[in-house]
Steps between C-alpha positions, in 0.01 A plus 500: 500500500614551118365769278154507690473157515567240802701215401617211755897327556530175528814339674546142508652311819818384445498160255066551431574709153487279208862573296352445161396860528517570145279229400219607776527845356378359123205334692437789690480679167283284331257511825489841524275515199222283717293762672465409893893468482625853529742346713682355240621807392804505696890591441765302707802645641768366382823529276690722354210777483456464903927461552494814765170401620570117573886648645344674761191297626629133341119326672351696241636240201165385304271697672211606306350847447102504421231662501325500862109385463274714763186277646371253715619146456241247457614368862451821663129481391441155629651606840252743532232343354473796262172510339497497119220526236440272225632730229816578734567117492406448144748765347779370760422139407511583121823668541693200670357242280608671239879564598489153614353355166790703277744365734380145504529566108863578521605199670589727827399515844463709743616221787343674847157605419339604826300842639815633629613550097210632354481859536176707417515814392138483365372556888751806580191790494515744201771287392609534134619159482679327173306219624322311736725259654845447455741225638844584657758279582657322223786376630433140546381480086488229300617498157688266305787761439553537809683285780295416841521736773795440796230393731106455278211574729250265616209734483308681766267352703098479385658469154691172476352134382493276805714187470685633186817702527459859321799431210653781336390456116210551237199361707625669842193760449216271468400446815600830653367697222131323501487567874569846509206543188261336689562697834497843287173425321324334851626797698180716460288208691495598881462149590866435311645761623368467886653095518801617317874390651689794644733510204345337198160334486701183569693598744646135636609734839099585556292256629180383330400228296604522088263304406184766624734769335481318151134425560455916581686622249383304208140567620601888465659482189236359355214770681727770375567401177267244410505096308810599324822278452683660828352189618659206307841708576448511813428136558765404272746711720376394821492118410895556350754247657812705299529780300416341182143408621440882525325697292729689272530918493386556181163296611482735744551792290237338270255493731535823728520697177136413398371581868278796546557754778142531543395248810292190405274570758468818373438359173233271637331832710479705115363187352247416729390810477501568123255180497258588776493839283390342166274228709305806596465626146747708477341760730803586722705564203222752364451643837852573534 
């Protein structure tokens, strides 16, 4: 606790911090203007301003100081098949598309895009959130400023491209990124969420076939939200044999942005009934 605010201490194992420190902390900088990345708002311990500090507990040398993001992660929600509505998974979707789009922009990547790193404060109740969903976990960025990490990640499992190794570089968000959109913004189908893995809706631990989850959850995307391009993204990203074949984020962003929170079967229910209405004459409308 600082001031009224809760704030969280990262400590690196021995040989995992990057040494470059001083260069992470001008990306850091430049990210923390990207809402969804409060995280990036960080100070590192280290030098002559931490001398005493770094005397008397030496493990603490380029740990990093940051704000501490309340919520559910994105994984906690498929683990208990929490229910969401349509406008819950349209304002989260919107949110992530969009921090992934501006970093896509910059040439930067996030590297290990998976439910465990996306934090939503947007479902905390009475919440007065910054915004809706926020990723934590930077360590294992991309940038070209920056050297690789002691030991890159190979991504968490339900997120990674089968038969390609997840590389640490511009594209590494592709795949993971377009995955975790399209289980956000299926989520409020019951059908989804009921053949869902235990830790991602690809779980490769659960059994079941992936083939009848693509078939259910581009059938719900398109009942929820209607003929809109989620489908050729989906295909595209589902038919990908490397990271380049995926759809890029600021497609995503693209096409999320345009999508109404309002369901399309809802939609189709106001319609129908707007024309049965003015088949009859218009006497409903003057009735009511």
């Amino acid at each position: 606790e600082s001031g009224g605010t809760n704030e969280a201490l990262k400590v690196f194992k021995a040989g995992f911090s990057r040494n470059t420190t001083s260069a992470v902390d001008q990306v850091m900088r430049r990210l923390s203007l990207i809402p969804g990345l409060m995280v990036a708002t960080h100070a590192s311990v280290e030098g002559a301003a931490h001398r005493g500090l770094l005397q008397a507990h030496p493990d603490l040398e380029h740990a990093h100081l940051m704000p501490w993001i309340d919520g559910p992660t994105w994984q906690a929600c498929v683990v208990e098949r929490r229910a969401l509505s349509v406008p819950e998974s349209v304002s989260i979707a919107k949110s992530l598309a969009s921090t992934f789009a501006q970093l896509e922009s910059m040439g930067i990547a996030h590297c290990d895009l998976s439910g465990g790193n996306v934090v939503l404060p947007l479902l905390l109740p009475g919440a007065d959130y910054r915004y809706p969903a926020e990723l934590v976990d930077l360590d294992q960025l991309y940038s070209a400023d920056l050297d690789a990490p002691v030991q890159p990640t190979l991504g968490s499992p339900g997120y990674q491209l089968s038969g390609t190794d997840r590389h640490w570089g511009a594209l590494a968000d592709r795949y993971a990124g377009g995955i975790l959109l399209a289980e956000v913004l299926s989520w409020p189908a019951s059908e989804v969420r009921a053949i869902s893995g235990a830790e991602s809706y690809y779980d490769p631990a659960s059994t079941g076939d992936d083939g009848c989850r693509r078939y259910v959850q581009t059938g719900a995307l398109r009942r929820l939200y209607g003929s809109t391009g989620l489908d050729v993204l989906v295909a595209r990203l589902y038919a990908a044999r490397s990271l380049g074949d995926c759809p890029s984020l600021v497609e995503w962003h693209q096409e999320i942005a345009a999508l109404s929170a309002t369901p399309a079967a809802q939609q189709t229910t106001v319609i129908a009934g707007l024309t049965q209405v003015l088949s009859s004459g218009g006497r409903g409308l003057q009735e009511n």
